[in-house]
N, C-alpha and C positions, 0 to 999 in steps of 0.2 A: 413377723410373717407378712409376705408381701401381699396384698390383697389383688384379686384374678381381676383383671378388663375383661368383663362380660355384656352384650349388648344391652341398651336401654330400650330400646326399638328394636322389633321383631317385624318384618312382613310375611305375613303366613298364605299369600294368597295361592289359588289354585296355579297350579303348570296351565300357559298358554294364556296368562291373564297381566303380560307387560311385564313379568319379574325382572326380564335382561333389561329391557329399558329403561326398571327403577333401579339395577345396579348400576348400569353405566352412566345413570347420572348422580349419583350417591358416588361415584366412582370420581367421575368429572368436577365434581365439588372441590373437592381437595381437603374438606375441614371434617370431612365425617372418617368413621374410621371402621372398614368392612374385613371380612375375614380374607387373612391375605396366603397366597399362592392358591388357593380355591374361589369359587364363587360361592358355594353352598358345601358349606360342611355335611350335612345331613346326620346331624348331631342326634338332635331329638326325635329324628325317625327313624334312622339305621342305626346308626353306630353310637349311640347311645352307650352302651359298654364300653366304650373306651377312656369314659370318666370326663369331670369335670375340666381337671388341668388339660386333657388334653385338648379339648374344647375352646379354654382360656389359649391355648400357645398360637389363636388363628389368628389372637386378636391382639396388636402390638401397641405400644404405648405410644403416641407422639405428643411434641410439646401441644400445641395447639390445635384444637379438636372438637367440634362441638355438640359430636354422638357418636355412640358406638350401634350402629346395625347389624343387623343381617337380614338378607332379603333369601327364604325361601320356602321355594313352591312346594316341596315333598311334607310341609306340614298341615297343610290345611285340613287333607279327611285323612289324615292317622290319626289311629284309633285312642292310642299313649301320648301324642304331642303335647295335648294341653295340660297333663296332670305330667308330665317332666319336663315342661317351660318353667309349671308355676316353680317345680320342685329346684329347679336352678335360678331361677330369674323372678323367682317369688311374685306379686303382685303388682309391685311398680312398674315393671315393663310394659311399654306400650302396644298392643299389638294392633298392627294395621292388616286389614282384608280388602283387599277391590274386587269388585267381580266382573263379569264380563256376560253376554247372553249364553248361557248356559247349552244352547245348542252349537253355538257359535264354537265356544270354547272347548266343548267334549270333540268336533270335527274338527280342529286344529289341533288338537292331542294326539286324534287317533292319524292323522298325516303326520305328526311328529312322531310316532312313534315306525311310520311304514319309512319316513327319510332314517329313522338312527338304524333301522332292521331288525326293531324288536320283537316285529310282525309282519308279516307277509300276507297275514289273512285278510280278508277283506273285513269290513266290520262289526257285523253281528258277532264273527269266529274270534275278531280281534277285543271285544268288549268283554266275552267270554273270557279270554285268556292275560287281560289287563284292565282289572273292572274300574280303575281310576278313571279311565275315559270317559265315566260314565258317572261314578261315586263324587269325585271332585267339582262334579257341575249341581251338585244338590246343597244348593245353599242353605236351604231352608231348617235342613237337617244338621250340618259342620259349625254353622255360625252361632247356634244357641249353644252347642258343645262346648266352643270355645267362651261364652258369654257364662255360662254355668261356673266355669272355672274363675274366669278374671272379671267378673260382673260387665254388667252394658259400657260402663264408662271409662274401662281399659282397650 
């Protein structure tokens, strides 16, 4: 049985906190190894039902390589992420978080979200009806979530 190419490195940080950045230089490397024809599977926060293998076929084998990541933002304040990382990626994975000023980064989500047209509303109506804009900048609260699960020094 062939054994699944599953990442070693994980970046769970919040949407609006450099994620494209850190793919496209993860990207530009040439030696690391990201999920391919997508940027973000949204594995362990959506589509989680769709299994393990299907998870493993993002991530392709090449000779030389010297990590497998994935860089994404839909996991940081889901509520199941950390306890279906561990359940796939068990303990040894590394998981990295940045953060960014947390007013900074909820206003940059909520204009991310009026450029994609998720929202037309102005903010308070838009925080209402997309509370990540809001949820994903409480670090205080996401990063022991995550620490509970994988201890401080993952």
């Amino acid at each position: 049985m062939k054994k699944l190419l599953l990442p070693g490195v994980l970046f769970i940080r919040p949407p609006r906190t450099g994620t494209t950045w850190i793919w496209e230089y993860l990207q530009a490397r040439g030696d690391i190894v990201l999920p391919e024809s997508v940027k973000e599977t949204w594995f362990f926060s959506t589509l989680f039902h769709k299994g393990v293998d299907w998870y493993a076929s993002h991530f392709k084998q090449r000779k030389d390589y010297s990590a497998v990541i994935e860089v994404d933002p839909t996991l940081f304040s889901h509520p199941e992420a950390p306890n279906r990382v561990h359940k796939v990626l068990r303990s040894d994975v590394l998981i990295v978080v940045t953060v960014k000023d947390p007013v900074e980064r909820s206003w940059s989500h909520y204009l991310h979200t009026r450029r994609c047209v998720w929202t037309r509303n102005p903010l308070q109506r838009a925080i209402e009806e997309i509370p990540d804009i809001i949820e994903a900048s409480r670090y205080s609260k996401h990063i022991p979530r995550w620490q509970s699960v994988f201890g401080e020094n993952r």
